[in-house]
C-alpha positions as CSV (number, residue, x, y, z in Angstrom):
1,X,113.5,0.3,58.8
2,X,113.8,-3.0,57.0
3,X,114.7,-3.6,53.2
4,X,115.5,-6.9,51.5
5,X,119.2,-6.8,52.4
6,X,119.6,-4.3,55.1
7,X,118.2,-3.2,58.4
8,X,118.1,-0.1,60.3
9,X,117.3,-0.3,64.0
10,X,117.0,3.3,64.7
11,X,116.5,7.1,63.4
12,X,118.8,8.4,61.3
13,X,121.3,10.9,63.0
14,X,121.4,13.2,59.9
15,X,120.3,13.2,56.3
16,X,121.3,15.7,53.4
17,X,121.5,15.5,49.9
18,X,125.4,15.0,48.2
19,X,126.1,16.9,45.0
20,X,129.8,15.3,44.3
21,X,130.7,14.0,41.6
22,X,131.2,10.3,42.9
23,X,127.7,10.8,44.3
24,X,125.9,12.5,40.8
25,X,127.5,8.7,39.1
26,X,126.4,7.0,41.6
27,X,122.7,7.8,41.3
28,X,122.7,8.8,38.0
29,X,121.6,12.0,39.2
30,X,122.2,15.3,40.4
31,X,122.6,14.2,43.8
32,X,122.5,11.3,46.1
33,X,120.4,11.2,49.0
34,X,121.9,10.1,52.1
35,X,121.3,9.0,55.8
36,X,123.7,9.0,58.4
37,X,123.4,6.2,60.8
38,X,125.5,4.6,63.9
39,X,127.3,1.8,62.3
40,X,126.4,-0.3,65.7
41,X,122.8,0.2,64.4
42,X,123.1,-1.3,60.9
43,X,123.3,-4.6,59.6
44,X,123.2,-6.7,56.3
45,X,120.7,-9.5,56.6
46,X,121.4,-10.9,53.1
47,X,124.5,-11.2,50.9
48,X,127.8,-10.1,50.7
49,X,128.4,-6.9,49.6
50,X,131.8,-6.1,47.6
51,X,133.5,-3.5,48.4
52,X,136.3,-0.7,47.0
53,X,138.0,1.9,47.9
54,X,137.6,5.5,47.0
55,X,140.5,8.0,47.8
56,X,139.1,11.4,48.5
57,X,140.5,15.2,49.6
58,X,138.9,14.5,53.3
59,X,139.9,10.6,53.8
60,X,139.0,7.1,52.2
61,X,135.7,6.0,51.8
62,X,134.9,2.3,51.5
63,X,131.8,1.8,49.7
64,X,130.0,-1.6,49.6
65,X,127.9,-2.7,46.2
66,X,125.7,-5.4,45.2
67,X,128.1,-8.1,43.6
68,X,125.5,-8.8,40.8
69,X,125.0,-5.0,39.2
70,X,127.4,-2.9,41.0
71,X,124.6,-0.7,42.7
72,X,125.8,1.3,45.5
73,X,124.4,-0.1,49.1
74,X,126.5,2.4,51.8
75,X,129.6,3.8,52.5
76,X,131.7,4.1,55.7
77,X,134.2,6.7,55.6
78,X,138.0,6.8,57.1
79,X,137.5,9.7,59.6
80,X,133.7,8.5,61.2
81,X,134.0,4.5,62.0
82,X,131.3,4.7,64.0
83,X,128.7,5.9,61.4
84,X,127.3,4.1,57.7
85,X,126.1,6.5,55.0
């Protein structure tokens, strides 16, 4: 898969839908829908994202953003540094 900004050079190794509440803000939903792919298989072909920092009950989660808006691009968490949701 390739977007404007990002590109995936595999199959995903899991997706699921998250109902937290970090994830219901994020999408302005109920839920967030999510893909869980090897970090060695993901790039970002365009831009910087910013990232922050999100301190959760199972470990930190760095989540990267578009600089402009603040939309949410991925997240890699603490505990799995060799995956990108």
């Amino acid at each position: 898969m390739r977007g404007d900004s990002l590109c995936l050079c595999c199959e995903p190794l899991l997706a699921f839908n998250c109902h937290c509440r970090d994830c219901q803000r994020a999408s302005g939903t109920a839920f967030a829908a999510i893909l869980r792919v090897p970090a060695a298989a993901f790039t970002v072909t365009k831009g910087a994202p910013q990232f922050y920092t999100i301190r959760g009950d199972s470990g930190n989660t760095s989540a990267a953003l578009l600089p402009q808006c603040g939309s949410p691009l991925f997240s890699r968490l603490s505990g799995m540094s060799d995956v990108v949701v």
